[in-house]
LOPA-710837 format. One line per field, with one value per residue (C-alpha): residue number from 0; chain; z, y, x; residue in one letter. Coordinates in nm, 3 decimals. Example, Ala and Ser with C-alpha at 12.3 -4.5 7.8 and 13.67 -1.06 7.14 Angstrom:
BEGIN
k <- [0 / 1] $
c <- [A / A] $
Z <- [0.780 / 0.714] $
Y <- [-0.450 / -0.106] $
X <- [1.230 / 1.367] $
r <- [A / S] $
This chain:
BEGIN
k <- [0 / 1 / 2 / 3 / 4 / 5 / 6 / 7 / 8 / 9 / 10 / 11 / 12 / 13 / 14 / 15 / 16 / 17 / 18 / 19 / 20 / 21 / 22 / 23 / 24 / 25 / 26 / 27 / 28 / 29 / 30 / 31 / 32 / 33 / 34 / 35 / 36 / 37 / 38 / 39 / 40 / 41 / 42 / 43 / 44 / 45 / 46 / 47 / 48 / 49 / 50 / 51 / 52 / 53 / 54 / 55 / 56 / 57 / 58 / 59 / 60 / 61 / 62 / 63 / 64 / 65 / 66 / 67 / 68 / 69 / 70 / 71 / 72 / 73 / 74 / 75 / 76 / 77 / 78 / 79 / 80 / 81 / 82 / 83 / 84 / 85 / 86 / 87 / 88 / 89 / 90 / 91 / 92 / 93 / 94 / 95 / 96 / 97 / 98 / 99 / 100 / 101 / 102 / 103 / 104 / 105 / 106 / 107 / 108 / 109 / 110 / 111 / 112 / 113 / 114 / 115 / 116 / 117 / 118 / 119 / 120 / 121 / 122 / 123 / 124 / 125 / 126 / 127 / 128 / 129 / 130 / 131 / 132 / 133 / 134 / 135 / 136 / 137 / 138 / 139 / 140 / 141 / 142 / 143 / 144 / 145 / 146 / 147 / 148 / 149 / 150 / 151 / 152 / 153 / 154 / 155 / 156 / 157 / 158 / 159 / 160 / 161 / 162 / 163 / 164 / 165 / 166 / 167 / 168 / 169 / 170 / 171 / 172 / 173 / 174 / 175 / 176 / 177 / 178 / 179 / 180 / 181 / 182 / 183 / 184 / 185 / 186 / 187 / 188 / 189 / 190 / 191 / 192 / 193 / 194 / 195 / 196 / 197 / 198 / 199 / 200 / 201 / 202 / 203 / 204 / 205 / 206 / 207 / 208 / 209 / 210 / 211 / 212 / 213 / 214 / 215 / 216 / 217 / 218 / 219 / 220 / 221 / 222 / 223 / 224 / 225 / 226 / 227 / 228 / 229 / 230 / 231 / 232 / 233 / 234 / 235 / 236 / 237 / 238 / 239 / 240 / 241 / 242 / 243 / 244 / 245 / 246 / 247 / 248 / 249 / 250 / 251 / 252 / 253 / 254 / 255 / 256 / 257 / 258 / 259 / 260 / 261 / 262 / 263 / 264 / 265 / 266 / 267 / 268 / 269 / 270 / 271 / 272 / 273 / 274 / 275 / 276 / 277 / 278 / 279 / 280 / 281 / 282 / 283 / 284 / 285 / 286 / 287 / 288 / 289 / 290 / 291 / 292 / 293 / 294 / 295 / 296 / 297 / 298 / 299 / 300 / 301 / 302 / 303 / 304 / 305 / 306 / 307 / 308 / 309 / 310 / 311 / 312 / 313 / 314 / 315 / 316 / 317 / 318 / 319 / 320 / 321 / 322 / 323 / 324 / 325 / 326 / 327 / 328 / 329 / 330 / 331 / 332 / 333 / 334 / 335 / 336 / 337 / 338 / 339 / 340 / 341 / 342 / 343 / 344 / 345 / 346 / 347 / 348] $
c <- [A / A / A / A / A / A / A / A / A / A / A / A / A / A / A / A / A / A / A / A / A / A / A / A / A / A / A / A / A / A / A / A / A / A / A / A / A / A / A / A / A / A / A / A / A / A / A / A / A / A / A / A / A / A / A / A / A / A / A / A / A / A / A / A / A / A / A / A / A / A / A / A / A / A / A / A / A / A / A / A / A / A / A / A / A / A / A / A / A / A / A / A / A / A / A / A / A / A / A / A / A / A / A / A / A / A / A / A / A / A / A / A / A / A / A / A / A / A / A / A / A / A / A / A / A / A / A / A / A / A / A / A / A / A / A / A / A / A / A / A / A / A / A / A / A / A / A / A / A / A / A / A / A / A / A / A / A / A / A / A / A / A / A / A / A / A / A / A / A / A / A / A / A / A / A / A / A / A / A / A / A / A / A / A / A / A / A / A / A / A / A / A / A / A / A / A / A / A / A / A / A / A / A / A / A / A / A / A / A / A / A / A / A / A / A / A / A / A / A / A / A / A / A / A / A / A / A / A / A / A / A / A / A / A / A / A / A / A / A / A / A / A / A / A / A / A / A / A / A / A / A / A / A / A / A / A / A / A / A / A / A / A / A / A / A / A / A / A / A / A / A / A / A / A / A / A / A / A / A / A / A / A / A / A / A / A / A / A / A / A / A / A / A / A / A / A / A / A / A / A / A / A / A / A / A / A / A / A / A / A / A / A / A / A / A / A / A / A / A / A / A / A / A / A / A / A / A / A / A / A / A / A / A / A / A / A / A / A / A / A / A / A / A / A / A / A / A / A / A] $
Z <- [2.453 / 2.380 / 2.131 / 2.074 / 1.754 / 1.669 / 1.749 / 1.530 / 1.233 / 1.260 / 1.281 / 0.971 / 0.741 / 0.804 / 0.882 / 0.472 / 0.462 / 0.746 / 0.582 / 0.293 / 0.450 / 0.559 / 0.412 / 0.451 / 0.375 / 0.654 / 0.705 / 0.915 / 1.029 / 1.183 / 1.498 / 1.250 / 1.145 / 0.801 / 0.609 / 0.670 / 0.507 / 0.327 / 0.181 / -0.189 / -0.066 / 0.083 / -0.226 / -0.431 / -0.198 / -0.115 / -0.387 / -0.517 / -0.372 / 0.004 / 0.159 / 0.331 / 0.324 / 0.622 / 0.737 / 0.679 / 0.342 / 0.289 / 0.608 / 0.646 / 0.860 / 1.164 / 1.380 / 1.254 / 1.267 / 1.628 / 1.700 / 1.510 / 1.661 / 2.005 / 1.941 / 1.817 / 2.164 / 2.437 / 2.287 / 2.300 / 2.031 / 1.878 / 1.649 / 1.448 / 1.153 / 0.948 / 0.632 / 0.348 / 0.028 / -0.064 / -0.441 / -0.672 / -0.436 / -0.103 / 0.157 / 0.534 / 0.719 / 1.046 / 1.148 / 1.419 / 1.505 / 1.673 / 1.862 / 1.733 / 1.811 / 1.649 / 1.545 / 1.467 / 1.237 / 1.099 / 0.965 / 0.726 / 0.700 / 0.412 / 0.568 / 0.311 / 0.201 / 0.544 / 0.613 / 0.246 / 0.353 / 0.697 / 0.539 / 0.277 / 0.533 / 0.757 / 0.428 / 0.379 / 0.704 / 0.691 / 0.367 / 0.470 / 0.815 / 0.552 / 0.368 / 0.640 / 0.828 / 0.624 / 0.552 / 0.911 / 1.011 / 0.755 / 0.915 / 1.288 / 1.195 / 0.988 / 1.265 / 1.563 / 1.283 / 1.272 / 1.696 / 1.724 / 1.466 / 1.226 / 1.414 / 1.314 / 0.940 / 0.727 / 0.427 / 0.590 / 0.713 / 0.384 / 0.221 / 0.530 / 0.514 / 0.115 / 0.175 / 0.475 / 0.271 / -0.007 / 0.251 / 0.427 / 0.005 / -0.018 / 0.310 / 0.228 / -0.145 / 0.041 / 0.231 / -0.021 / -0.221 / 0.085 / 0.137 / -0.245 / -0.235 / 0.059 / -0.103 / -0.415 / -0.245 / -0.068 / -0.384 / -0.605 / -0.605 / -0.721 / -1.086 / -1.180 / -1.296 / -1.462 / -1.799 / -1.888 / -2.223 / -2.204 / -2.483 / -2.289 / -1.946 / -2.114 / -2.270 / -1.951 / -1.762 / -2.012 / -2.039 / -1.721 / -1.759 / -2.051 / -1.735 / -1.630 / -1.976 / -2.036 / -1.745 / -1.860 / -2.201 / -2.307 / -2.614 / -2.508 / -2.767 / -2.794 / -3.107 / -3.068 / -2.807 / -3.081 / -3.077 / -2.781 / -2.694 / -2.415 / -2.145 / -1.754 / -1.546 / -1.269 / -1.403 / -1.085 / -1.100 / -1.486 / -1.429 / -1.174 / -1.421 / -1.715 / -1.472 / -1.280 / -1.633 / -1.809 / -1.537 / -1.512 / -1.894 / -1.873 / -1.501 / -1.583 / -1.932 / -2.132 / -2.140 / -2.276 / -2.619 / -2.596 / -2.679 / -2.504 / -2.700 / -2.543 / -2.741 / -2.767 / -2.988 / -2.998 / -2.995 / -2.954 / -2.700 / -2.595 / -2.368 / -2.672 / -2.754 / -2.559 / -2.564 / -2.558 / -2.422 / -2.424 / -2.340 / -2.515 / -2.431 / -2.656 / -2.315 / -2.217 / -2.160 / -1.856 / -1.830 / -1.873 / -1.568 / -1.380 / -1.580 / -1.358 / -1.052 / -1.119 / -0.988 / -0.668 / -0.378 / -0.330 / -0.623 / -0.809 / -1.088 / -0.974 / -0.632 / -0.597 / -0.919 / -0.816 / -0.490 / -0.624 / -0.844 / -0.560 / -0.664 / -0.362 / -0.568 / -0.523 / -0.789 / -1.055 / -0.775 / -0.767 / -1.163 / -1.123 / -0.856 / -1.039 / -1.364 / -1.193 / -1.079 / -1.393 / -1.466 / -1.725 / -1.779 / -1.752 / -2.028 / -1.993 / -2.293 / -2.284 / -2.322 / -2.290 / -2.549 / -2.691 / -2.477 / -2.263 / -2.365 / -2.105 / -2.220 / -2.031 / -2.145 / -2.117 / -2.164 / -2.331 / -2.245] $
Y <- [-3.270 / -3.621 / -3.830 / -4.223 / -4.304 / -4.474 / -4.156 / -3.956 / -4.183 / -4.181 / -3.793 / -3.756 / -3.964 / -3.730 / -3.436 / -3.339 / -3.413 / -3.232 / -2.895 / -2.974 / -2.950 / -2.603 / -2.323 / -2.127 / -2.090 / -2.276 / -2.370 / -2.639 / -2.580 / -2.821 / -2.805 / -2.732 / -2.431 / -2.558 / -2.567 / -2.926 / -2.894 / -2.685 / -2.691 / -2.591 / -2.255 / -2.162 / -2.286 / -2.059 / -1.778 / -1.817 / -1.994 / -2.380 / -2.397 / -2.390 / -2.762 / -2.771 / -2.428 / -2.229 / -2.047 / -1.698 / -1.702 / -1.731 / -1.494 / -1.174 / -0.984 / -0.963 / -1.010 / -1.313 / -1.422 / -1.356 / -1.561 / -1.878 / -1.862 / -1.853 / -2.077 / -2.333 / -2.297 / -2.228 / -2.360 / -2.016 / -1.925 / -1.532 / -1.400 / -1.118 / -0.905 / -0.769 / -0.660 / -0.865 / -0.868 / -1.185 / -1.169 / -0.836 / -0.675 / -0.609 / -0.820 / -0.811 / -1.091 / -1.238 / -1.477 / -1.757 / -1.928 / -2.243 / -2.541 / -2.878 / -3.168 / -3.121 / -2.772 / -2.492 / -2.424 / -2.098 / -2.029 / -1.735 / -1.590 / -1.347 / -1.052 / -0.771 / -0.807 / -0.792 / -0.494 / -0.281 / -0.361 / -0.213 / 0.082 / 0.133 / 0.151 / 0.415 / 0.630 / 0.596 / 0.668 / 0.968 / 1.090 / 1.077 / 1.296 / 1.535 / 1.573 / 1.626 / 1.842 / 2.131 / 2.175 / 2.120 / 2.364 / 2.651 / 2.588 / 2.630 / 2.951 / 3.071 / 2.952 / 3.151 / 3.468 / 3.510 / 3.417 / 3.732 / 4.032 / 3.937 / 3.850 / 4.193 / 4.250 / 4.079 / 4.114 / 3.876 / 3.704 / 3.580 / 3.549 / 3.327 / 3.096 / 3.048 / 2.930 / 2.715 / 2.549 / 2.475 / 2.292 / 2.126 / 1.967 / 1.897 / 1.668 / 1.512 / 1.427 / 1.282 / 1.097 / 0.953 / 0.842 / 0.668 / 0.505 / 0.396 / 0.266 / 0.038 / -0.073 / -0.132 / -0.305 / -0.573 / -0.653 / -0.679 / -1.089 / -1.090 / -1.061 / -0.914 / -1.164 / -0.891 / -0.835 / -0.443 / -0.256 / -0.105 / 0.170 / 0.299 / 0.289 / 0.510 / 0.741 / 0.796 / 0.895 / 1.110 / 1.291 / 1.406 / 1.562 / 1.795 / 2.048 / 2.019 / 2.087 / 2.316 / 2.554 / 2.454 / 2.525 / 2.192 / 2.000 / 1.630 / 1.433 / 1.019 / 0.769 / 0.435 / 0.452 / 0.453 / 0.076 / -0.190 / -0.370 / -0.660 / -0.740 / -0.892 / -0.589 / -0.395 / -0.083 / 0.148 / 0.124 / 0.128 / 0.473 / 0.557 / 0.440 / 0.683 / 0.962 / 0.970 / 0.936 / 1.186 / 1.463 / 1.425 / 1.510 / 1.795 / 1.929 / 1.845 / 1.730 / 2.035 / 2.421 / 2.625 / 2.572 / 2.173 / 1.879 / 1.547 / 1.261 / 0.904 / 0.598 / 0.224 / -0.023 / -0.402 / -0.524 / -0.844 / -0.885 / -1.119 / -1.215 / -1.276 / -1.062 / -0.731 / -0.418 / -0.087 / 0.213 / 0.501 / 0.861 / 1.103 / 1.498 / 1.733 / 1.858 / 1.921 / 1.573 / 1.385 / 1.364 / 0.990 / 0.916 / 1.012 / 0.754 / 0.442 / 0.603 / 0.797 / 0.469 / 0.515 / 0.670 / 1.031 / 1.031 / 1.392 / 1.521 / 1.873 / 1.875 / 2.275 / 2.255 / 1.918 / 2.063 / 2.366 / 2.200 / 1.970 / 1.654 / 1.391 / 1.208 / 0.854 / 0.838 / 0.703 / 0.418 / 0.348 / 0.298 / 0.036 / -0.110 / -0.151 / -0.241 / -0.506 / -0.638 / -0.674 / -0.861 / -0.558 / -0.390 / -0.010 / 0.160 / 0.514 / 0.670 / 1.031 / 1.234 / 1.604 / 1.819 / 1.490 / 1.510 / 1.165 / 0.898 / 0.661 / 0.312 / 0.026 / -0.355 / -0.525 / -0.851 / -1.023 / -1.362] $
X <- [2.663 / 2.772 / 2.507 / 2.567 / 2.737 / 2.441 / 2.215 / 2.444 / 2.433 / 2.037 / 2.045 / 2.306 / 2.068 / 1.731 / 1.889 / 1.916 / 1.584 / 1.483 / 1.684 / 1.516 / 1.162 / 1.263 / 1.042 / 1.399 / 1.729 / 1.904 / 2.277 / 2.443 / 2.759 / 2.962 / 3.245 / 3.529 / 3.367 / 3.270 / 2.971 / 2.849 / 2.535 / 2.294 / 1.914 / 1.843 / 1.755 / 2.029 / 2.233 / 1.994 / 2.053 / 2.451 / 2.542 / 2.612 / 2.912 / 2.856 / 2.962 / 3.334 / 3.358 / 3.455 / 3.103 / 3.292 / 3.388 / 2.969 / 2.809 / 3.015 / 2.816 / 3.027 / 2.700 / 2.634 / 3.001 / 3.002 / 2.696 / 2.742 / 3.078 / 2.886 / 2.701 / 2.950 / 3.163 / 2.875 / 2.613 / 2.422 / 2.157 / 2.057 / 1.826 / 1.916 / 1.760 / 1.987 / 2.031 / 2.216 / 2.297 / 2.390 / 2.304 / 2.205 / 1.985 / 1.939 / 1.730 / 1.611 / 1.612 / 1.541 / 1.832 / 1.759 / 2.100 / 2.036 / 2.277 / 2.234 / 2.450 / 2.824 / 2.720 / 2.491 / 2.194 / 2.163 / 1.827 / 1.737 / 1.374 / 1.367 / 1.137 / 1.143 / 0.810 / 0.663 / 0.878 / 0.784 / 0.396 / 0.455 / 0.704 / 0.370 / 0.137 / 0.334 / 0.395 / 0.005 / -0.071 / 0.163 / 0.044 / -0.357 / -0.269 / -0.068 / -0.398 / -0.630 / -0.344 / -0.368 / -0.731 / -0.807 / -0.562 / -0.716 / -1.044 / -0.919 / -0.794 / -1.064 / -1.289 / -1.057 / -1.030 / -1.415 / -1.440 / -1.233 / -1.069 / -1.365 / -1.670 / -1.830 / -1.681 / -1.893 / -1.715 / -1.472 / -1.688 / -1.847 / -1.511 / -1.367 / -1.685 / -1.642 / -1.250 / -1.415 / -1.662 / -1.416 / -1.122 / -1.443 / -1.538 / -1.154 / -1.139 / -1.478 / -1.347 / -1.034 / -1.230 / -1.469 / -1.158 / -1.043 / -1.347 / -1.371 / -0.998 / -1.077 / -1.404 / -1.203 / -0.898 / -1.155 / -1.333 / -1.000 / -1.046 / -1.473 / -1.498 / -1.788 / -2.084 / -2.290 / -2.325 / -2.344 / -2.350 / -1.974 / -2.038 / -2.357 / -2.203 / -1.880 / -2.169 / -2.326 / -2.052 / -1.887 / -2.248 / -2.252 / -1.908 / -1.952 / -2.064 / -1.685 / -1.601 / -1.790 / -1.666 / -1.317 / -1.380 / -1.294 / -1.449 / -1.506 / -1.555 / -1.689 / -1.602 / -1.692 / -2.002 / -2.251 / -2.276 / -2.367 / -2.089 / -2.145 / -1.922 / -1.936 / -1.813 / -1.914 / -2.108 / -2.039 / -1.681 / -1.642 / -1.823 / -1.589 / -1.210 / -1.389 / -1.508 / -1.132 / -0.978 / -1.178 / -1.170 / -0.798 / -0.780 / -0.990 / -0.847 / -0.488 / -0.387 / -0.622 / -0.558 / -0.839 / -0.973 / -0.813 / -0.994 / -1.046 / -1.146 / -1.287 / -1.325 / -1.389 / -1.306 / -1.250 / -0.885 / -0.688 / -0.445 / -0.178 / -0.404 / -0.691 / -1.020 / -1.079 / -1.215 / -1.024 / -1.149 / -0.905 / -0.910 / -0.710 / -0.604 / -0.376 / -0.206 / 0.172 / 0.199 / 0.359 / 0.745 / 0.853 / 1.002 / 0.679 / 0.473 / 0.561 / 0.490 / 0.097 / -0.094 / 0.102 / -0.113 / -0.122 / 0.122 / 0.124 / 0.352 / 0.239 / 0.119 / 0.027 / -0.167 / -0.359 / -0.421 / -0.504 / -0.821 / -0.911 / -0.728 / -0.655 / -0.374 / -0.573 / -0.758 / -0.556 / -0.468 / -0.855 / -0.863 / -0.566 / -0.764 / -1.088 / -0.880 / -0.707 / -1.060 / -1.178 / -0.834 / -0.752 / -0.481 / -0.399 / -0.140 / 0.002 / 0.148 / 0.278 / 0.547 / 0.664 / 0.477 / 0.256 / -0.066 / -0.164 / -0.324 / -0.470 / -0.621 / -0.814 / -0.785 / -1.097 / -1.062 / -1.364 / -1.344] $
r <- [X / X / X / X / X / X / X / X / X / X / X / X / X / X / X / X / X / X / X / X / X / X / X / X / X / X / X / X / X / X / X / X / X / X / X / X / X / X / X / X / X / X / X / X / X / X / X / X / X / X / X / X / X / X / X / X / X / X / X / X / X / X / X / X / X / X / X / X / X / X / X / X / X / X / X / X / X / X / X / X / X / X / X / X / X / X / X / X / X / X / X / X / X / X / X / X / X / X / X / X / X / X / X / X / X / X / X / X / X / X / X / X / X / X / X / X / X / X / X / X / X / X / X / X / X / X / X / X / X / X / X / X / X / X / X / X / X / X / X / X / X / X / X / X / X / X / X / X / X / X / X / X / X / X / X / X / X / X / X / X / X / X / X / X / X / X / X / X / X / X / X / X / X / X / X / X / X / X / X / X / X / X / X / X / X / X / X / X / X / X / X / X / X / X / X / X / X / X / X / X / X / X / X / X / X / X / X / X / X / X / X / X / X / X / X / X / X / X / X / X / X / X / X / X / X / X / X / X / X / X / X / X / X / X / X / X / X / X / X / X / X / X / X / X / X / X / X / X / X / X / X / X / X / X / X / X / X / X / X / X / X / X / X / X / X / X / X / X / X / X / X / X / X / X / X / X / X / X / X / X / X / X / X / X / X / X / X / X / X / X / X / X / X / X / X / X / X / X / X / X / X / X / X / X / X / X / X / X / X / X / X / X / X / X / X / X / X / X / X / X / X / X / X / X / X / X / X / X / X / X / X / X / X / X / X / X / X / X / X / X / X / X / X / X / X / X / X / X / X] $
């Protein structure tokens, strides 16, 4: 395509400024198969030293190659998606290679957060049908079992219906969770403009949980809730972070004859003023490289024991949830042997 010298000389004095504008990294590479120019972020992304270089000595993907090649001697565009590494870590991209006069402009669209939110929601849509899979597949048998062999035995009967009942609780606490998550999830941005008493909200949900302890033969003990101690926060979902928290210690973190301790005190954090409530078992402990990963969803250190006591492995992401609402922070110290100790950051202020 043959542009006036005077065109030319107009489009060489925008064009920087036109790469500039671009929300991506984009190259232009001229007949002579050299870098002729590039926009900051492709300088951040390739490196500084991109202009007068031949385009191969910065994209090595022979894909890419190929098509600015293409599209430097027919005058043919691609888009590709690829992945590249072109610093420390690893990135998808979508690649539109485009023919401009005297060359070709190869624009790069980092996609790898779009692509970890869609790889997060298949691996949560997977894990919920897991879930639901296996307690819906008990009942169907059960439910064939006493159609047939066991319609007259009702010893098996009885026995088949208890097991029934308690896969029918497990998918209704599964769902519940779910339900809570998403409720959590779409209120993550609205602090809470209600003022509550902290200490009696902890109280009350840590009364009605000596039952649990009690059948577990757990103490559960309180320090610090004696007091009224004022703060803007949702009372519901506090309820909900100490009842997750607390039941955890006693289901998970407690043998027989343990002891689970909650408390509350004031504190000052980088942040400034907050409260800290905490909650405390003298279990086996969690193994250190499991720590990062318990506020993942349907995260479980031990998935046959949480199973087992009718955990859904979301509730520790609903505490982060409601945490992060409350624009708190969630710490998780433990260790083989130590017991757990789980604390909320409530920020005063």
């Amino acid at each position: 395509m043959f542009i006036s010298t005077e065109k030319n000389a107009l489009l060489e004095e925008f064009l920087p400024a036109l790469l500039a504008g671009f929300p991506h990294a984009a190259i232009l590479v001229a007949r002579d198969s050299k870098v002729a120019m590039a926009n900051p972020t492709a300088a951040a992304l390739f490196g500084p030293a991109l202009q007068g270089r031949h385009y191969g000595l910065t994209l090595r993907q022979p894909e890419v190659l190929d098509s600015v090649a293409d599209c430097l001697y027919t005058g043919t565009g691609a888009t590709l998606r690829l992945t590249m590494r072109p610093s420390d870590q690893e990135a998808s991209f979508a690649i539109t290679i485009s023919p401009v006069p005297n060359g070709a402009i190869c624009v790069f669209e980092d996609v790898s957060p779009q692509e970890q939110t869609d790889q997060m929601r298949r691996d949560f849509v997977a894990n919920v049908s897991h879930e639901l899979r296996t307690p819906l597949t008990a009942l169907q048998g059960f439910i064939e079992t006493l159609q047939g062999p066991a319609r007259e035995d009702a010893a098996a009967r009885a026995r088949f219906l208890e097991i029934m009942a308690t896969e029918a609780e497990r998918m209704n606490r599964l769902v519940t969770d779910l339900l809570h998550l998403s409720r959590v999830e779409a209120q993550e941005r609205l602090r809470p403009d209600t003022e509550i008493d902290l200490a009696a909200t902890i109280a009350l949900a840590v009364d009605g949980l000596r039952p649990l302890a009690q059948r577990a033969e757990v103490t559960l003990q309180s320090k610090g809730l004696d007091a009224p101690r004022n703060l803007f926060a949702d009372a519901d979902q506090i309820m909900q972070v100490v009842g997750n928290l607390v039941e955890n210690a006693i289901k998970y973190g407690s043998i027989k004859g343990g002891r689970v301790e909650v408390g509350l005190t004031e504190t000052v954090t980088l942040r400034g003023p907050a409260y800290c409530f905490w909650v405390q078992d003298a279990g086996s402990g969690i193994a250190e490289e499991h720590i990062p990963r318990l506020t993942e969803r349907f995260y479980r250190v031990d998935s046959h024991r949480s199973r087992a006591q009718g955990g859904t492995g979301l509730g520790l992401a609903i505490v982060k949830h409601i945490v992060s609402r409350h624009r708190g922070k969630l710490s998780i110290e433990s260790g083989k042997g130590q017991g757990s100790r789980f604390s909320v950051f409530l920020p005063l202020g």
